[in-house]
C-alpha positions as CSV (number, residue, x, y, z in Angstrom):
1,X,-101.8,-8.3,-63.9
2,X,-100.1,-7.0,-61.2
3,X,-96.7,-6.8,-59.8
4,X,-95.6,-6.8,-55.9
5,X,-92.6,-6.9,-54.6
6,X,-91.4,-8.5,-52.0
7,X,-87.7,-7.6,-49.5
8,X,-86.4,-10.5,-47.8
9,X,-82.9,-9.7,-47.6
10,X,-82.8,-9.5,-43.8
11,X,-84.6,-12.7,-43.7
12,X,-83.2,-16.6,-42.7
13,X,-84.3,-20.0,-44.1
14,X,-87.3,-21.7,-43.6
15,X,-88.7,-17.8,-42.8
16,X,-87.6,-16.9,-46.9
17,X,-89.9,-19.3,-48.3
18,X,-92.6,-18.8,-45.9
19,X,-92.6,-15.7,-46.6
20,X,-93.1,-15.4,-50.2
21,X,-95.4,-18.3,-50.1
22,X,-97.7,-16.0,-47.6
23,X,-97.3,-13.0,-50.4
24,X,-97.9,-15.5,-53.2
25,X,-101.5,-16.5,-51.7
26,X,-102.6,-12.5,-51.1
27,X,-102.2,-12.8,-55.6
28,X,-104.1,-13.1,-57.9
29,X,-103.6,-15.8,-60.6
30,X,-101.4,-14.1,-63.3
31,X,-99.8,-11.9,-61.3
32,X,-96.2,-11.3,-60.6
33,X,-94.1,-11.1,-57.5
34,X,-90.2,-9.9,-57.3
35,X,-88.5,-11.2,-54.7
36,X,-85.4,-9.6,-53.4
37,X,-83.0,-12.3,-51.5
38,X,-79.5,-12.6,-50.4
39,X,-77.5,-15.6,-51.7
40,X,-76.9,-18.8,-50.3
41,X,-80.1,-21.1,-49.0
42,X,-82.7,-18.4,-50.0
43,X,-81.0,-18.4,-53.4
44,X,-80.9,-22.1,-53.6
45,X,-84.1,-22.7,-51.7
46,X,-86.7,-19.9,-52.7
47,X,-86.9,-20.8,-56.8
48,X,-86.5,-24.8,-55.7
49,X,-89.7,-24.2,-53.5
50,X,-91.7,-22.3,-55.6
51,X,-91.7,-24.9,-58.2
52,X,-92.4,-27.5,-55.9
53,X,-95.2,-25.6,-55.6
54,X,-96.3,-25.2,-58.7
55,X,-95.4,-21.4,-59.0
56,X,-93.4,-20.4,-62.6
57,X,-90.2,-19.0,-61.7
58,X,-89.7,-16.1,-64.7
59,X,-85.8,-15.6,-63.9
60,X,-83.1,-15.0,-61.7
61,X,-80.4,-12.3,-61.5
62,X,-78.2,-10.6,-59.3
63,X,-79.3,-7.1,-58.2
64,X,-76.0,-5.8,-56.7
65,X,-73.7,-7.2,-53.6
66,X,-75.2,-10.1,-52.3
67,X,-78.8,-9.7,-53.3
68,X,-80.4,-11.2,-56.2
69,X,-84.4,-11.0,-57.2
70,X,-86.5,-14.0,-58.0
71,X,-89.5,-13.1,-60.7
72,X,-92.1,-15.7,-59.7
73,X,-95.7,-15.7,-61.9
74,X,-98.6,-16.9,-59.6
């Protein structure tokens, strides 16, 4: 199992979830990625999506500031 991570601080919705859904399909099954986000829409939209999509969102938690990470299992 490995682990990726994935900076999308700088980033605007729909590009957020886009994004990760691009790095979740370079995984393998089992594998983790941490997503670093800002809060707002990505926060509210990013864990919504990726269990939409059938992805298991491990946790959420606030880094520092305004960014938070998102631990997704593919």
């Amino acid at each position: 199992m490995a682990t990726k991570v994935l900076d999308i601080t700088k980033e605007h919705c729909p590009m957020t979830f886009v994004k990760v859904k691009i790095e979740l399909s370079r995984l393998q099954s089992g594998d983790i990625l941490e997503v670093l986000l800002s809060e707002g829409e990505p926060l509210d939209n990013v864990p919504r999506n990726a269990k939409e999509q059938g992805y298991n969102v491990l946790g959420v938690e606030h880094v520092e500031g305004t960014t938070h990470k998102i631990t997704i299992k593919k």
